[in-house]
N, C-alpha and C positions, 0 to 999 in steps of 0.2 A: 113481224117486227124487224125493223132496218135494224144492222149491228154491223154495216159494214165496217164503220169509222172505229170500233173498238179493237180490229186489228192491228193500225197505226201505233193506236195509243200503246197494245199490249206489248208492239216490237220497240216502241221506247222508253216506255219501262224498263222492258230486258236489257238493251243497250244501254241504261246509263249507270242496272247494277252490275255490267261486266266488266266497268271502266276502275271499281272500288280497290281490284288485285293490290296487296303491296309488293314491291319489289323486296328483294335481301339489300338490308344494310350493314353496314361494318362500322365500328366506332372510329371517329373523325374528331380528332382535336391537335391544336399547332399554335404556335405565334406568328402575328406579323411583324417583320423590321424593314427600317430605313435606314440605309448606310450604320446597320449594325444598333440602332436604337429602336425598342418598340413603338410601334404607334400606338396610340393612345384614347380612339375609338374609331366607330362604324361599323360598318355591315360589311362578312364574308359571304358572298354565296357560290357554289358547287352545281353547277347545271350539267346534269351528266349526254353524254355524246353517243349518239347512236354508232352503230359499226354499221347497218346497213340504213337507207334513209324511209324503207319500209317500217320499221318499231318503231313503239312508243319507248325510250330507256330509261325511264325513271323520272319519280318526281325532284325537282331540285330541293338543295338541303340549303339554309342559314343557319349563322351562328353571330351573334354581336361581340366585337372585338373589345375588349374590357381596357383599362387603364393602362395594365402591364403587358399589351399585345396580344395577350392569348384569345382562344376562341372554343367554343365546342359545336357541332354540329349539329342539326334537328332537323327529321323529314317530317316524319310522322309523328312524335312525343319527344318532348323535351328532351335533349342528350342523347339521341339514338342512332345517328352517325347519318352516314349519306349512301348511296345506294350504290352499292359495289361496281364498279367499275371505269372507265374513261369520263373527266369534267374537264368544262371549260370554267374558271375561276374569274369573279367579282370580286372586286370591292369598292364599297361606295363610303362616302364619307358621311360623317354623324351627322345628324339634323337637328338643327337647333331647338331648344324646348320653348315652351310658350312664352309670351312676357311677363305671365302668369306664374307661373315655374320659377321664374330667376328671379323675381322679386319674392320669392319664399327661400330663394337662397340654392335652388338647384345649379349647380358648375354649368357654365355653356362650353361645350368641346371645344378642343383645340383642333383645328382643320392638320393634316398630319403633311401636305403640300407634296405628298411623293404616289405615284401611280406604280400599277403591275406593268411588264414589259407587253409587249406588244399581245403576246399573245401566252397563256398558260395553261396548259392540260396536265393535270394530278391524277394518278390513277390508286381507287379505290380498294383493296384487296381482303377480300372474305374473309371471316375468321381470325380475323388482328386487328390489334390499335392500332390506329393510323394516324401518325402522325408526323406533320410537317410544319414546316420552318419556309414559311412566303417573305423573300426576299422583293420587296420593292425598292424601286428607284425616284430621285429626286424628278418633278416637273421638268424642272430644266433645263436635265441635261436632255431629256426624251424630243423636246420643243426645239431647240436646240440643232440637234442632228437632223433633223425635218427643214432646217429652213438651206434654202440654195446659196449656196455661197456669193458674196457679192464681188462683183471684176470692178464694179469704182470706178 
């Protein structure tokens, strides 16, 4: 009896239940502001950063920005923070509901028109609440300082 081809399969099974490991999370919750105002919806997400480029470092965490800026974080179950250590930091803006939705009376967000700075790394830290206060800035001043000055 052939059984070569059950090899394959058995070493892909193994490998895909060694992928399931959780990392350690730490609780992660904060507000977003704009020139000192919260924003008022969209998406945070926490995509953590390898130290060498050989690891996998963790799964990234979300958390949806509510009405009064804040946020809580989720990797793995709801509220349960984001995976200790070095993020690069997202935020995307809310997405509009159906036309479906807003003729039942659901709010359409208010776009919040300000971005993170160029670039943001939050570091994660075991065994505490974590939490931070994301300072974004207006469009355009960011748009703004990008463009080359004109000589006219």
């Amino acid at each position: 009896m052939k059984t070569w081809y059950l090899v394959p399969l058995a070493l892909a099974i193994f490998a895909s239940g060694c992928s399931t490991k959780e990392f350690e999370v730490a609780d992660v919750q904060g507000v977003c502001v704009c020139n000192g105002t919260p924003i008022t919806a969209g998406w945070i997400q926490f995509s953590p950063i390898s130290e060498d480029s050989q690891t996998m470092p963790g799964k990234p965490a979300m958390g949806q920005i509510k009405q009064d800026g804040t946020f809580l974080l989720s990797t793995y179950s709801k509220g349960d923070g984001a995976v200790v250590g070095k993020h690069r930091i997202r935020i995307t803006e809310p997405t509009m509901p159906d036309p479906s939705e807003i003729a039942q009376g659901v709010p359409v967000p208010q776009k919040h028109n300000c971005q993170l700075p160029e670039e943001l790394i939050l570091e994660v830290k075991p065994g505490e609440a974590n939490h931070f206060v994301i300072e974004l800035e207006p469009k355009s001043r960011r748009t703004a300082s990008r463009r080359p000055a004109y000589d006219g």
